[in-house]
C-alpha positions as CSV (number, residue, x, y, z in Angstrom):
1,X,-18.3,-10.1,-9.2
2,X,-14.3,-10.7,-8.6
3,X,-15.5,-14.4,-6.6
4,X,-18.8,-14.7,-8.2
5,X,-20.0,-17.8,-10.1
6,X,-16.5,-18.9,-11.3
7,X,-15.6,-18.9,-7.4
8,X,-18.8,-21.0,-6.9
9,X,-17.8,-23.2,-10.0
10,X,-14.2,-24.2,-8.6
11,X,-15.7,-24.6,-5.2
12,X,-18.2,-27.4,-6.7
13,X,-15.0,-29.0,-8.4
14,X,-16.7,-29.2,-11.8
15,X,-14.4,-29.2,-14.5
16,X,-15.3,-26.7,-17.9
17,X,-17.4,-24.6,-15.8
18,X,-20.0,-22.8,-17.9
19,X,-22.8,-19.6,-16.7
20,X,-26.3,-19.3,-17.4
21,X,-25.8,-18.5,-21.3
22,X,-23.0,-21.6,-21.7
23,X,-20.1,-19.7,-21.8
24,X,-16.9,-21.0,-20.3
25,X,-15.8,-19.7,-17.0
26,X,-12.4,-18.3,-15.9
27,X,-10.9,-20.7,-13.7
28,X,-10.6,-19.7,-10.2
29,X,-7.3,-18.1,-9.0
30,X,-5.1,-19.7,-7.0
31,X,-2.6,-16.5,-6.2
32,X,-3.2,-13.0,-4.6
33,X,-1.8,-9.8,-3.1
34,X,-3.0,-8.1,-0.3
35,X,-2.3,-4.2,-1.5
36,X,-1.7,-2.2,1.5
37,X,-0.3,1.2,-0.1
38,X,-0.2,2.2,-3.8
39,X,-1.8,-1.3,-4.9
40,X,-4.8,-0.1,-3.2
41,X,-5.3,1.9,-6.1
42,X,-6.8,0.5,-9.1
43,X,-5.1,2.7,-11.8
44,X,-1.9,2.0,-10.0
45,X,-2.7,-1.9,-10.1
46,X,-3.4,-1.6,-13.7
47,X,-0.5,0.3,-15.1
48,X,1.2,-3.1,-13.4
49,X,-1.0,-5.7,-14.7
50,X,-1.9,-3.9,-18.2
51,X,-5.5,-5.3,-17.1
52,X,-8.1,-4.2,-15.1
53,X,-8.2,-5.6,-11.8
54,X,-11.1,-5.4,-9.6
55,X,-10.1,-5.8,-5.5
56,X,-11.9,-6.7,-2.4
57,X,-11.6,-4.6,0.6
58,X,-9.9,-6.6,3.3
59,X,-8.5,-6.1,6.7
60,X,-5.5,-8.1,8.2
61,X,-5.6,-8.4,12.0
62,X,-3.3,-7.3,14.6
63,X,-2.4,-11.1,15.4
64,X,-0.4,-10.9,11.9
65,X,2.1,-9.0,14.0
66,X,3.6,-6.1,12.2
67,X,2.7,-2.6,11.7
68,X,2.5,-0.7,8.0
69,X,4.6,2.6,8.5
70,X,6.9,4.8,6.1
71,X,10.3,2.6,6.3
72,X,10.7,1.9,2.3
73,X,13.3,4.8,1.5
74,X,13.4,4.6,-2.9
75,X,14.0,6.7,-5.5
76,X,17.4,7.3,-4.8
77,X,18.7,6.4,-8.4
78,X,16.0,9.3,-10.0
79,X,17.3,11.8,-7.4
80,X,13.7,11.9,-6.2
81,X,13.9,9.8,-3.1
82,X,11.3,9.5,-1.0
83,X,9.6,7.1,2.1
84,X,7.1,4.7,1.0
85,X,5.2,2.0,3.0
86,X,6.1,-0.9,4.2
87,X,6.1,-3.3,7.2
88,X,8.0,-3.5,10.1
89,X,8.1,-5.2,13.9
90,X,6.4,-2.9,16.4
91,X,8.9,-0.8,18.7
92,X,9.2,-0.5,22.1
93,X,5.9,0.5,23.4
94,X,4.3,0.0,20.5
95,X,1.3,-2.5,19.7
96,X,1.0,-4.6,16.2
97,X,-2.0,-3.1,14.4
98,X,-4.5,-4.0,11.9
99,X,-3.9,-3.0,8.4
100,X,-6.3,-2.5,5.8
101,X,-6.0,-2.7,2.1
102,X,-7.2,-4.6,-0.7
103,X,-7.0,-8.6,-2.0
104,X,-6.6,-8.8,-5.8
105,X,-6.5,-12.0,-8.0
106,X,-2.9,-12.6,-9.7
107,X,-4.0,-14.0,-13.3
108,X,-0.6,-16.4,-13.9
109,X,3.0,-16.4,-13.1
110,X,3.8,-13.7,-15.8
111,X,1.9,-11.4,-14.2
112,X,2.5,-12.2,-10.5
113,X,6.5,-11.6,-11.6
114,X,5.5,-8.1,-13.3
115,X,4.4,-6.8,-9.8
116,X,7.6,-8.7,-8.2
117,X,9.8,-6.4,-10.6
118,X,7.6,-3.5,-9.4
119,X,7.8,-4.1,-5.9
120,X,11.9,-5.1,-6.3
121,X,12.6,-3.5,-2.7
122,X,10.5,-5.5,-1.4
123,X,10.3,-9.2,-0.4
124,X,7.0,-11.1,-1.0
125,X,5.6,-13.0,1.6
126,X,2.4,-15.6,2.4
127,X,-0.1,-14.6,4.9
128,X,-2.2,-17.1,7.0
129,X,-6.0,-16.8,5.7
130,X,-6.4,-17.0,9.4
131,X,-5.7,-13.0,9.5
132,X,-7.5,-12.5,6.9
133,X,-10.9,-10.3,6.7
134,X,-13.6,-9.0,4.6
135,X,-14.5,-5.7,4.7
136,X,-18.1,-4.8,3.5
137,X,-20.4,-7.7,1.9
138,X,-18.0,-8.7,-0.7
139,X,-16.2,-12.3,0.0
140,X,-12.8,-13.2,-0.3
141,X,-11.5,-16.3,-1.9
142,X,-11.9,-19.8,-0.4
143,X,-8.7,-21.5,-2.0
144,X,-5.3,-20.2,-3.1
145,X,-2.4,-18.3,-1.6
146,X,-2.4,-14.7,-0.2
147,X,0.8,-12.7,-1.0
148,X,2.1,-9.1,0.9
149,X,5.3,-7.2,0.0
150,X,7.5,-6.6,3.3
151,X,10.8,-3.8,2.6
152,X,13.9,-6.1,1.9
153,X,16.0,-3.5,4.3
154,X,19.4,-1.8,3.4
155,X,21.8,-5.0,4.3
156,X,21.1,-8.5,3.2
157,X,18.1,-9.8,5.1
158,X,17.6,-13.8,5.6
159,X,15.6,-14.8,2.6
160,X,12.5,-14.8,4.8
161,X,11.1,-13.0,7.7
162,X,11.1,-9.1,8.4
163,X,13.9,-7.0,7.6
164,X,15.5,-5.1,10.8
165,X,17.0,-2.6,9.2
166,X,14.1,-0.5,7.5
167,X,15.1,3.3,7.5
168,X,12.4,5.9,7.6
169,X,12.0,9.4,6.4
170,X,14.8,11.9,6.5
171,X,15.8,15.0,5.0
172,X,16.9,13.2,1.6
173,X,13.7,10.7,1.7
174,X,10.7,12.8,2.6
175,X,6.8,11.6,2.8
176,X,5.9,12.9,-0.9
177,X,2.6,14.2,-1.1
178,X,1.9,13.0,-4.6
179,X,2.8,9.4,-3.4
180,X,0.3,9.8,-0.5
181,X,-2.3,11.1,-2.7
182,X,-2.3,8.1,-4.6
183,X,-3.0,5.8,-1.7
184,X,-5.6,7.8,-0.3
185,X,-7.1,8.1,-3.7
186,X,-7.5,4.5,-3.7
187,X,-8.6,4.0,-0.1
188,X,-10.8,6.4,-0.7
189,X,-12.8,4.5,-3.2
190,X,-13.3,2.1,-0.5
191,X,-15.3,4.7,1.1
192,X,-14.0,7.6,3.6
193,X,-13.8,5.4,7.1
194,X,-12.1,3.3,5.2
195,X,-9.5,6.1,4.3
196,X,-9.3,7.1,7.7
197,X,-8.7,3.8,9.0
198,X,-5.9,3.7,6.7
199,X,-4.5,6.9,8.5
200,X,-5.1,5.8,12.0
201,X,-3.3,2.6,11.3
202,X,-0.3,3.9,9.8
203,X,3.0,4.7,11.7
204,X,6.2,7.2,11.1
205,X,4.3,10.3,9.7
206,X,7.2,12.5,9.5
207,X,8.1,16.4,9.5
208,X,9.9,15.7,6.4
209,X,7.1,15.9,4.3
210,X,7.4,17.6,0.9
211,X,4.2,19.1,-0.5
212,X,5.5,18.0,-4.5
213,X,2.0,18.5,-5.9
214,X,3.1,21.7,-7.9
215,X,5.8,19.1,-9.3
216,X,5.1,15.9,-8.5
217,X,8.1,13.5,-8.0
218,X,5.6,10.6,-9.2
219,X,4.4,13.1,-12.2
220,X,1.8,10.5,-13.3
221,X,0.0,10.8,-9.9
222,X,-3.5,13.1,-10.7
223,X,-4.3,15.3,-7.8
224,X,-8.4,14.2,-7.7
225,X,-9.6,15.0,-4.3
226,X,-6.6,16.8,-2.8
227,X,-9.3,18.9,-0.9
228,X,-10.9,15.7,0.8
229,X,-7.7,14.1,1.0
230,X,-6.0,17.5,3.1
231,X,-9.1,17.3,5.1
232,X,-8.5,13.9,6.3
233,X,-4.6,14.7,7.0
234,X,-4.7,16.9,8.8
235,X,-7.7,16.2,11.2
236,X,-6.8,12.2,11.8
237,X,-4.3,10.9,13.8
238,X,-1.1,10.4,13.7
239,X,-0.8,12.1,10.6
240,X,-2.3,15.5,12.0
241,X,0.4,16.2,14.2
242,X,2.6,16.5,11.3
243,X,0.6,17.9,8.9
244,X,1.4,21.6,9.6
245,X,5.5,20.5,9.1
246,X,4.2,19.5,5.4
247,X,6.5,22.1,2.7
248,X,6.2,23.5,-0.8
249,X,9.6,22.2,-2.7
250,X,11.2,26.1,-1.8
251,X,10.3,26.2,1.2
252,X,11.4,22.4,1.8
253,X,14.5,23.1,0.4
254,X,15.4,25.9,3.0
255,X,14.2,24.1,6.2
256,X,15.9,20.9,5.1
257,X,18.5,20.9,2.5
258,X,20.6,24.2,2.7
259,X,23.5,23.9,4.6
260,X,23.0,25.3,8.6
261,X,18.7,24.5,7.8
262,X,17.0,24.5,11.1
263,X,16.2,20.7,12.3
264,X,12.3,20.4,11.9
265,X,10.0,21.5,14.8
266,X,9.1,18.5,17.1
């Protein structure tokens, strides 16, 4: 249990807390990340942390007032760009939305820096516990800080707050299927509503979406459950409507790279 007995130990302030058997207990946390994309994944989280790190499902609630859509454009230095996630203010007409994801414990400053340098477009920000939700039976921590990565934006943001600026995909920074399939992977875990929900609550699906499963631009990205994962694409909304637009590299390349290319269908 991620908040077991060592979360019941610091909650009963008793110092050298010990289990059943005498041995001593972890202390309790008092730093973690809410994972809303690729930390959502627990092989992703570990090849961060060089750890295993068990996650509770959480939600955070539409009163946090952004929305998690594909407005992190990266990659560019690899020549393999591609749209991540990210948060951004909602639009004109648009609602905030709930976001699901995972909470994970940050073990000490070395490793709460490792995922800074992993997350370097991004700027990492406190939520209020007051958004915060469980999802399932498992609890989530009574003390410590909560931390989410927001996109840092192409100029030079204020140092805190929302960046303005967020570009989304284009012909040059596509949705990458391998990218998606790690998320989903990990949601998926969580169980298959849980997946969905992910979906639904996810804005900017995009007709520039290259199918790199043949050649993955994240080669270390398995393709587990591409069947399921397809299945939930293109049958859940918003992502369904542009499912059919999504390309094998080839045929990517002539829609949306070669000079004169047809603009994608709407």
């Amino acid at each position: 249990m991620l908040f077991g007995l060592a979360g019941l130990a610091a909650a009963s302030g008793t110092a050298a807390a010990r289990d059943f058997w005498g041995e001593s207990l972890p202390e309790q946390p008092s730093d973690f990340l809410f994972g809303y994309g690729t930390l959502i994944s627990e092989p992703s989280r570990t090849a961060t942390s060089r750890r295993r790190v068990a996650a509770v499902p959480a939600r955070i609630s539409a009163r946090f007032g952004l929305v998690r859509a594909f407005v992190a454009q990266g990659g560019a230095r690899s020549g393999a760009g591609f749209t991540a996630l990210g948060l951004r203010r909602p639009r004109a007409g648009e609602e905030p939305s709930s976001i699901n994801g995972v909470v994970f414990p940050v073990r000490d400053a070395e490793e709460m820096a490792a995922f800074d340098r992993r997350e370097g477009g991004y700027r990492r920000l406190e939520v209020d516990p007051a958004h915060l939700e469980a999802v399932g039976w498992q609890g989530l921590p009574r003390s410590g800080r909560v931390w989410i990565y927001v996109p840092r934006g192409r100029a030079s943001p204020p140092e805190e707050g929302v960046a303005e600026d967020l570009a989304g995909p284009d012909a040059a920074y596509p949705l990458v299927q391998s990218y998606i399939d790690v998320v989903l992977q990990g949601a998926l875990a969580e169980g298959a509503a849980f997946a969905r929900e992910l979906i639904e609550t996810t804005f900017d699906w995009s007709a520039f979406w290259l199918d790199d499963r043949p050649t993955p631009r994240r080669p270390w990205a398995a393709t587990e459950q591409a069947g399921q994962i397809d299945r939930l694409l293109s049958t859940t909304e918003p992502a369904s409507s542009q499912f059919r637009n999504r390309l094998y590299p080839e045929l990517y390349a002539a829609r949306h790279l070669m000079a004169g290319a047809a603009p994608p269908p709407e």
